[in-house]
DRENTORKOL-3810 file (N, C-alpha, C; in nm, 4 decimals):
REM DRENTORKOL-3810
@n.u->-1.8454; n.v->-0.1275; n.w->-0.5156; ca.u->-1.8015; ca.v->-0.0285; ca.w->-0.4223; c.u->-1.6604; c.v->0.0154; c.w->-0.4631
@n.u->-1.6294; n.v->0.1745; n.w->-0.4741; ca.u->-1.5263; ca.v->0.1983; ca.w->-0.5246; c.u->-1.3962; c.v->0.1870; c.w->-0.3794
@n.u->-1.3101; n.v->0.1458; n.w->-0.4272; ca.u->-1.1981; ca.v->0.1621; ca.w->-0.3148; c.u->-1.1083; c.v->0.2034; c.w->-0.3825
@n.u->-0.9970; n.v->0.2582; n.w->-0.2839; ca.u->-0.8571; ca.v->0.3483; ca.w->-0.2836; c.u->-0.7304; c.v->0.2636; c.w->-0.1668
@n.u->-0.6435; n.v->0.1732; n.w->-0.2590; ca.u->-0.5617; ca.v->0.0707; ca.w->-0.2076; c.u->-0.4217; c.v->0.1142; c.w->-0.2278
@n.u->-0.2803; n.v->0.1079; n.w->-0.1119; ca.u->-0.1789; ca.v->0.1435; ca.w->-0.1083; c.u->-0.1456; c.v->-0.0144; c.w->-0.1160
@n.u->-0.0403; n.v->-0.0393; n.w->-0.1679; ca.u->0.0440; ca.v->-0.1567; ca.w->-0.1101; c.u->0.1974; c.v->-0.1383; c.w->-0.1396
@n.u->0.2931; n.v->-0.1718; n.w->-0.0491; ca.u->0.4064; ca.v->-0.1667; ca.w->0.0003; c.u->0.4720; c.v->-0.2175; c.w->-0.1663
@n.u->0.5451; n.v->-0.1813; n.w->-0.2556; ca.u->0.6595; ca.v->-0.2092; ca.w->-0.3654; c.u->0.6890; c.v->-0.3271; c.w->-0.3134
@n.u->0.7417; n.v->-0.3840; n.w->-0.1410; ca.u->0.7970; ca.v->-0.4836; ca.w->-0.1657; c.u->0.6965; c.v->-0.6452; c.w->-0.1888
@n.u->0.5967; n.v->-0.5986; n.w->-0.1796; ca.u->0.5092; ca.v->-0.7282; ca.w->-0.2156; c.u->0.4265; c.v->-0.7350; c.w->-0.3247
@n.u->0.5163; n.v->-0.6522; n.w->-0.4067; ca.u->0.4587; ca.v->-0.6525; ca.w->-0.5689; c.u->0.5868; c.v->-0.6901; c.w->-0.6191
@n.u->0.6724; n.v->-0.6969; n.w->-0.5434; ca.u->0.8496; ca.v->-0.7543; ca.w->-0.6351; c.u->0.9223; c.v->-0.6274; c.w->-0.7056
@n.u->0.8613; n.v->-0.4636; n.w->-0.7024; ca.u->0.9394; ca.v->-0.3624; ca.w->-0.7511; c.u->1.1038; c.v->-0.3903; c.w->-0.6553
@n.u->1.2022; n.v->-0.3944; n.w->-0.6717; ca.u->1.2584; ca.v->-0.3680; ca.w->-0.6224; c.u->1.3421; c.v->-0.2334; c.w->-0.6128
@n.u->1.3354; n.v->-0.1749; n.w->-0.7332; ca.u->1.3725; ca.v->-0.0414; ca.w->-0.7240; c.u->1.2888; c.v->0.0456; c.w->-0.6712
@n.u->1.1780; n.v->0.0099; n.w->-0.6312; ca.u->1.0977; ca.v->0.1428; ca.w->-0.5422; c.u->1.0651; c.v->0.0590; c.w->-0.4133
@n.u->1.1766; n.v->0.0094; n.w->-0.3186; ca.u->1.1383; ca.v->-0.0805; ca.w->-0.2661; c.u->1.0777; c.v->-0.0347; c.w->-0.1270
@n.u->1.0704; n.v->0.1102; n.w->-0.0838; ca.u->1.0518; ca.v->0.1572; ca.w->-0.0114; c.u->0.9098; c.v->0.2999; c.w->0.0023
@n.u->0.8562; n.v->0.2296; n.w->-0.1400; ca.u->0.7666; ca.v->0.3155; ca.w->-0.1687; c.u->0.6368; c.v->0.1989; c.w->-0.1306
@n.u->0.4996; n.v->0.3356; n.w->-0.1361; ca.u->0.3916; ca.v->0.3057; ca.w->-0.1201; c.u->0.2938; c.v->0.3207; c.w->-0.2716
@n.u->0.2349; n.v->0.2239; n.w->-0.3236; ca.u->0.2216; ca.v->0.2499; ca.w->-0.4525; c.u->0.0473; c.v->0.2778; c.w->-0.3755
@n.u->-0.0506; n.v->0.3219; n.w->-0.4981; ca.u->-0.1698; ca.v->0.3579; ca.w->-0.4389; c.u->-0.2040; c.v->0.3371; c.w->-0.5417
@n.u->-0.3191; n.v->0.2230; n.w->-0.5619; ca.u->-0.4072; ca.v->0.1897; ca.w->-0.7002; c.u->-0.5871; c.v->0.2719; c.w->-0.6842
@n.u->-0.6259; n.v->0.2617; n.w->-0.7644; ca.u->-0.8035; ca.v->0.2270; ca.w->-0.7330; c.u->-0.8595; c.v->0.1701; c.w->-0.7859
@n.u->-1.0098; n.v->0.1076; n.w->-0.7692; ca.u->-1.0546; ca.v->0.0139; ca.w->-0.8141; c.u->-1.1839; c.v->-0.0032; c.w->-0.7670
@n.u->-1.2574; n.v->-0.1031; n.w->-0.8700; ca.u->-1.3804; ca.v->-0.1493; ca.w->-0.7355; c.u->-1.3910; c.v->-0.2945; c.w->-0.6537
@n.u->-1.4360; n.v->-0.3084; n.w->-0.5788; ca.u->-1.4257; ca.v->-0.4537; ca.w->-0.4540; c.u->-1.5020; c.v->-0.5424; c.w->-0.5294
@n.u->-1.4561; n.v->-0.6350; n.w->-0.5567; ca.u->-1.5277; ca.v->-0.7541; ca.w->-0.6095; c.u->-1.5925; c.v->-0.8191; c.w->-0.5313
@n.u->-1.4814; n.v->-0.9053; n.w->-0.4371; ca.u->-1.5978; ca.v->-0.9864; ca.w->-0.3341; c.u->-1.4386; c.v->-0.9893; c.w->-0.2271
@n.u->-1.5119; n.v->-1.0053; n.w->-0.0913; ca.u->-1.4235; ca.v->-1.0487; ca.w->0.0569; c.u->-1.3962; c.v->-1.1755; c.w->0.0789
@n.u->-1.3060; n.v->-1.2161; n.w->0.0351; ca.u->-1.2900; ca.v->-1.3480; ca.w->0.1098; c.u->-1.2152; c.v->-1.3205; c.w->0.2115
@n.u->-1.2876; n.v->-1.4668; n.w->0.2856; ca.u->-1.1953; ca.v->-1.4480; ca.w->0.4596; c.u->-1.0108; c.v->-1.4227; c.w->0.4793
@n.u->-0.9353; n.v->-1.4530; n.w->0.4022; ca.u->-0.8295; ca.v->-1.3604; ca.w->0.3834; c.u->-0.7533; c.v->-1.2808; c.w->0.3213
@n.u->-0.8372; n.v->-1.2344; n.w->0.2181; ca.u->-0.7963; ca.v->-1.0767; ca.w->0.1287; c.u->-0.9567; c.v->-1.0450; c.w->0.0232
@n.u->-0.9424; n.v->-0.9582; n.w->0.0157; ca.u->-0.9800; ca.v->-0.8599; ca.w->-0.0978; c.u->-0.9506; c.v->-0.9151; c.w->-0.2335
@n.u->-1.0355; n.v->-0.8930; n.w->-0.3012; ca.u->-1.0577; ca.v->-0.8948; ca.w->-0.4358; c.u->-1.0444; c.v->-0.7725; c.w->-0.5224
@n.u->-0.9943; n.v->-0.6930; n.w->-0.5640; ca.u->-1.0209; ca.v->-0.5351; ca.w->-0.6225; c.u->-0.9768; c.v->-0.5613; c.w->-0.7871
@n.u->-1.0728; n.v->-0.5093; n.w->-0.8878; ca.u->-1.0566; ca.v->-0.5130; ca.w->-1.0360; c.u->-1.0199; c.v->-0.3399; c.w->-1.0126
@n.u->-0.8884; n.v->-0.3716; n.w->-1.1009; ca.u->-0.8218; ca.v->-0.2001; ca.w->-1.1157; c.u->-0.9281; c.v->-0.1321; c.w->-1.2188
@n.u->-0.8513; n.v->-0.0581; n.w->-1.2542; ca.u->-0.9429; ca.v->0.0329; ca.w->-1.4080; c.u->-0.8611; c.v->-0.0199; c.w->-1.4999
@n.u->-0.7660; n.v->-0.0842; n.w->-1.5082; ca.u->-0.7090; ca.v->-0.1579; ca.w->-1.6385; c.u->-0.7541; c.v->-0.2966; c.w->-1.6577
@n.u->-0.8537; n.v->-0.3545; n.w->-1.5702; ca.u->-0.9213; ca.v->-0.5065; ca.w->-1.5577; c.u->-0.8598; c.v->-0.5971; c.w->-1.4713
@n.u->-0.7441; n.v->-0.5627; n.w->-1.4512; ca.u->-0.6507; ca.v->-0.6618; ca.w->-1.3667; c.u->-0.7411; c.v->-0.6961; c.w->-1.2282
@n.u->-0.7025; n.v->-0.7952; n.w->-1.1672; ca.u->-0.7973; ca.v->-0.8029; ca.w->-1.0237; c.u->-0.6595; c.v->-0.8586; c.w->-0.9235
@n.u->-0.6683; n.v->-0.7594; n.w->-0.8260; ca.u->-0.5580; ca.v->-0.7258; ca.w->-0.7568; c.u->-0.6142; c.v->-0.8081; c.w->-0.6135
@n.u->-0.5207; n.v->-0.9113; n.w->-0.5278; ca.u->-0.5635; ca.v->-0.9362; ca.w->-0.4568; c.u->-0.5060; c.v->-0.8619; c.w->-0.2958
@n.u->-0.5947; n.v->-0.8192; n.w->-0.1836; ca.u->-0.5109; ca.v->-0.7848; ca.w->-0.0867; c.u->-0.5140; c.v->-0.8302; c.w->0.0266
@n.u->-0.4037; n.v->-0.8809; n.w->0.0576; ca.u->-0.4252; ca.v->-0.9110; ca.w->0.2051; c.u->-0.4439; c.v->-0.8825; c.w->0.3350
@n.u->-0.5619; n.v->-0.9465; n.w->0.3587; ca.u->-0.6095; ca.v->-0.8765; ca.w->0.5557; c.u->-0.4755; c.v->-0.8524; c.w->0.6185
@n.u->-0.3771; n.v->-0.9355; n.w->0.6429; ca.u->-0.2519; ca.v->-0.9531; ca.w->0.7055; c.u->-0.1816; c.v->-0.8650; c.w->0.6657
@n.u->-0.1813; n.v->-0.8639; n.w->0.5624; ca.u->-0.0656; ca.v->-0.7007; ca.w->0.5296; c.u->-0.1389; c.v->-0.5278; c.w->0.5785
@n.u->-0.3115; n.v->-0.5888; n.w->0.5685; ca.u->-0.3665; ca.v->-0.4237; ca.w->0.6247; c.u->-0.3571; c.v->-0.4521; c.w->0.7741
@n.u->-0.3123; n.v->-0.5320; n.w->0.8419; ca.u->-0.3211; ca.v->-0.5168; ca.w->0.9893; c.u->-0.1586; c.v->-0.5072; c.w->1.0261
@n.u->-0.0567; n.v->-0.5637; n.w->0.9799; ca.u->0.0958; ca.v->-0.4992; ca.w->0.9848; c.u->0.1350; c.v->-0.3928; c.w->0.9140
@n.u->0.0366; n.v->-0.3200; n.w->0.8466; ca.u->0.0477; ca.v->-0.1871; ca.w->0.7776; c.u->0.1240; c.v->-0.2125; c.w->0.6947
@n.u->0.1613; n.v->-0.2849; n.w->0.5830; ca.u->0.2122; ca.v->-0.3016; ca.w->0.4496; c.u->0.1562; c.v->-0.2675; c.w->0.3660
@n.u->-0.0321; n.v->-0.2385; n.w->0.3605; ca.u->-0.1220; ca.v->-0.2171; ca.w->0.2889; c.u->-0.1929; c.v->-0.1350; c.w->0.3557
@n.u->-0.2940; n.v->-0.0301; n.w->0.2761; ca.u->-0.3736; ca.v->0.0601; ca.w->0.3889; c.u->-0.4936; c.v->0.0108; c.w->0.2391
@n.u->-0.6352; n.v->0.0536; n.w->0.3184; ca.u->-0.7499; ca.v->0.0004; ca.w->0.2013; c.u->-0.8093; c.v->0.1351; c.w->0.2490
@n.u->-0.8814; n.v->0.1966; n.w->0.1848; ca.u->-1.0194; ca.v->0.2776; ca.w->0.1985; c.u->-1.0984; c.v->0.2899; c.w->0.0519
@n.u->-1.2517; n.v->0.2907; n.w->0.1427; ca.u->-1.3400; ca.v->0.3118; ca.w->0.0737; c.u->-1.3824; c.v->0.4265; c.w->0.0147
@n.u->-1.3681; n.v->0.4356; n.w->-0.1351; ca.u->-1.4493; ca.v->0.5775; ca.w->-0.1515; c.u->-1.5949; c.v->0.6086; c.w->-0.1686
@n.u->-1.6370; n.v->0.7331; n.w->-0.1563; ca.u->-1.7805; ca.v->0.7036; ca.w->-0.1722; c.u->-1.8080; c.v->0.8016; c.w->-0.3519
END
């Protein structure tokens, strides 16, 4: 399933964009009970956390 993932600069350690929203994509690997699994298009597998999409540090959507 393809998804479309923001996460907050500061919980990737950018500190010079520390106030930015970075926006990857990818597809969902598997759910575990507290984050996401997502393999980028460069292979990397990005993990996200439920907790950061419910204090809005992270936003997730699905594309179709």
């Amino acid at each position: 399933m393809k998804v479309e993932f923001w996460l907050d600069a500061n919980l990737l350690g950018i500190r010079e964009k520390k106030d930015m929203l970075l926006r990857r994509t990818g597809t969902l690997v598997k759910e575990y009970p507290h984050f996401y699994a997502i393999r980028t298009k460069t292979g990397y597998i990005t993990c996200v956390n439920k907790h950061d999409l419910i204090c809005g540090q992270a936003k997730l959507e699905v594309l179709k």
